[in-house]
N, C-alpha and C positions, 0 to 999 in steps of 0.2 A: 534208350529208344523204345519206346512203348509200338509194338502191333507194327511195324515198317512194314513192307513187302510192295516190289516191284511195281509198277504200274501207276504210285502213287504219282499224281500232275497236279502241276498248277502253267494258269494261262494266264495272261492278262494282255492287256490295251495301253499304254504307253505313248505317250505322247513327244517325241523329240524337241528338245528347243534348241537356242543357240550356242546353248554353254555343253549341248553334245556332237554341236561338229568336229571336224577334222582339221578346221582353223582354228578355236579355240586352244587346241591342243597343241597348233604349234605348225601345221601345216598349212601356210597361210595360202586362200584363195579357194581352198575346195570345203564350200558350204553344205556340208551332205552330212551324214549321221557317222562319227569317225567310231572305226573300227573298236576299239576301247570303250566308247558307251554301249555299243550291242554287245560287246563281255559284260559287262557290269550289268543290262538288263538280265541277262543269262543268269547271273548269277543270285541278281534278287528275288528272283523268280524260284529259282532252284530253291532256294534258303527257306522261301513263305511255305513251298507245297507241302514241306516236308517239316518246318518247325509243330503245328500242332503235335507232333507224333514224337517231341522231342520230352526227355526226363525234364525237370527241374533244376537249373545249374547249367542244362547241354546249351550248348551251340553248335553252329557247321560254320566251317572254314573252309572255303574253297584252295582244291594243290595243284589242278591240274585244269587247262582249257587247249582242247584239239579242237577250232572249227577254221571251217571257208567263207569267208567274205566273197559272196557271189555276185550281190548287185547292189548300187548304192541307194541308200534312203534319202529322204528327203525331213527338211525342217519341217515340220507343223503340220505333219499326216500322221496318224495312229499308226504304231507297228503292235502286233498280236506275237506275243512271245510265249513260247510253249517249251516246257519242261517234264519229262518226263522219267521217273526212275525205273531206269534200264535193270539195274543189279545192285545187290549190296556183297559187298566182302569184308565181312567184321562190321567195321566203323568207318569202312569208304562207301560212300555212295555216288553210282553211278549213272549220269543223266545224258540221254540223249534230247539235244535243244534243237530249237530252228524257232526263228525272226522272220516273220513275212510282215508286208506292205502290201495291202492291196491282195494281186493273187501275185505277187511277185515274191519267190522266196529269196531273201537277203542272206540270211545267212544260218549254217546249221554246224551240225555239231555234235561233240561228250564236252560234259562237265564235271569234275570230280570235285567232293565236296567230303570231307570226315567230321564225324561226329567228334566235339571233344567234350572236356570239363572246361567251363568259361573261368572258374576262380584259377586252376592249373595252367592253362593256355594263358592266361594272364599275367600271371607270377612267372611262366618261361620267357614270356615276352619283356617282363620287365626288366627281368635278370638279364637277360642278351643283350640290353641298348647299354 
């Protein structure tokens, strides 16, 4: 990890389609942005702000998601997802998120994300299956 320190953010603009609702996934009838795609934007998010600042070989691996699903989103409206590194301890890093629509905030949050070695992460992975 080259130069980290707290504060580092990344934002973006995010567009919902249909293969991010709540029906796709298996909850048939409720067309809205399901809770699982606003993780997963959280977490791409988290992963972009902070890769420039990563060594050569590093990755981040998300281990941990505390947030509240507050309001639902909708298909085919932009959501604005923010990420921001809260704290580091070691090789975990710490991101306070939130996902707004509009001025409506959907959903907020920590995200914890550890730096690894992508060849070692990989070979533990392999060995485990």
């Amino acid at each position: 990890m080259q130069h980290l320190q707290p504060g580092v953010a990344g934002s973006e603009d995010i567009v919902p389609e249909a293969h991010h609702t709540a029906s796709a996934v298996g909850n048939a009838g409720i067309d809205v942005v399901a809770t699982t795609a606003l993780i997963l934007f959280l977490e791409e998010v988290s992963h972009r702000a902070v890769a420039p600042h990563l060594d050569p070989g590093e990755a981040t691996v998300g281990v941990r998601v505390a947030v509240d699903h507050l309001a639902p989103a909708r298909i085919g409206e932009a959501l604005s997802v923010r990420c921001e590194l809260a704290r580091l301890r070691g090789r975990r890093l710490v991101f306070s998120c939130e996902v707004r629509q509009a001025d409506v905030l959907v959903m907020q949050g920590c995200h914890h994300r550890v730096v690894v070695d992508r060849s070692r992460f990989m070979a533990d992975a392999q060995a485990a299956g």
